[in-house]
N, C-alpha and C positions, 0 to 999 in steps of 0.2 A: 504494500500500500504506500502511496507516497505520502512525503512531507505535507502538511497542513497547509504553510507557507506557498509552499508550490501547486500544491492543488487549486488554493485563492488567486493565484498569481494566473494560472488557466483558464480560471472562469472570468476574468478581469477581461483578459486577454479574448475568449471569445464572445462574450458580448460587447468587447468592442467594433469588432468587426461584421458582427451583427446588426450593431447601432449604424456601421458605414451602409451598407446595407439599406436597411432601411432608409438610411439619409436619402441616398441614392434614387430609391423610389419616387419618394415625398418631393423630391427636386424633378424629377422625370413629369410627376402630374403637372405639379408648379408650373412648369416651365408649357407645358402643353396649353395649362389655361389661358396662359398669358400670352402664347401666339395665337390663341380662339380670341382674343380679344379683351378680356377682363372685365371689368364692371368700371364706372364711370364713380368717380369719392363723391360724397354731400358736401352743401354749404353751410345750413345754419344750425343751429346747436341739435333739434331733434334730429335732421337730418343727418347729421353725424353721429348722434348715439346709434340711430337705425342705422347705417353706412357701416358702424362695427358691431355693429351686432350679424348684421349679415358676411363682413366678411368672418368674422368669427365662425358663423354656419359654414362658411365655404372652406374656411380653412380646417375644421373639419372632416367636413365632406371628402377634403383632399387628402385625410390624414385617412380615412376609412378605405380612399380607390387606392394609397400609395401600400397599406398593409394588406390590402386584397391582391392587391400586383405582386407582393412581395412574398405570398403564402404561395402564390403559382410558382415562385422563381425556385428551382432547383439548389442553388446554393446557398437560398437562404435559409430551405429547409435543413440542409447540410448542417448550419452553421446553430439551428434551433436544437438540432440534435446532440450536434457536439455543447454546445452551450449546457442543456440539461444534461448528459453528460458528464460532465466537468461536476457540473454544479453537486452533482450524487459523490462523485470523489473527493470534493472537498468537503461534503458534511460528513461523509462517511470516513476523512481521513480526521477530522475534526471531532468526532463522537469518539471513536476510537481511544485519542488521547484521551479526552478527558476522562472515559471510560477507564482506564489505565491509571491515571489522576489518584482518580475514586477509590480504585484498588489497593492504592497503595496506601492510600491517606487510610481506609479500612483497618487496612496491617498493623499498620505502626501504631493506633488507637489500641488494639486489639492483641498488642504487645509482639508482633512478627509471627504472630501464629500463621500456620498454612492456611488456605482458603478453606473453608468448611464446607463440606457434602452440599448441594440443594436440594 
């Protein structure tokens, strides 16, 4: 089992690359709407509340088409798998310790006797 350290350091490592990923996408739609045309800003104060409210729905919207794009792409799946992956070895190398931790802090209360029967 690996180091703890290094396990966290894998999982870092693939959801960063994850996160590019994704960025990736969410720039992909962006950039599409924005050669469709875009939306035109408001002037006056409602119209501007409304102006971000709606682009808030849109930039939504774009985060919903850019993670549906991104669940079809092959390497993202890749990268979701190794991601949880990862993430199972570092809680699994991280349970372990302190699993171990436990054990021994047991012992030494317990005056170094062996582990007793369950």
């Amino acid at each position: 089992m690996a180091e703890p350290a290094a396990s966290w350091n894998e999982v870092a490592s693939r959801f960063s690359g994850l996160g590019q990923k994704l960025r990736y996408h969410y720039q992909q739609v962006r950039t599409a709407e924005e050669e469709n045309g875009g939306a035109p800003g408001g002037e006056g104060g409602t119209e501007q509340v409304n102006e971000a409210i709606r682009k808030l729905a849109d930039a939504i919207d774009d985060v919903v088409d850019a993670v549906s794009a991104a669940v079809k792409d092959p390497a993202v799946k890749a990268d979701v798998k190794g991601v949880g992956s990862a993430l199972s070895d570092a809680l699994s190398s991280s349970f372990a310790d302190v699993s171990e931790d436990l054990r021994r802090a047991f012992r030494r209360r317990d005056g170094d006797t062996p582990d007793a029967p369950a």
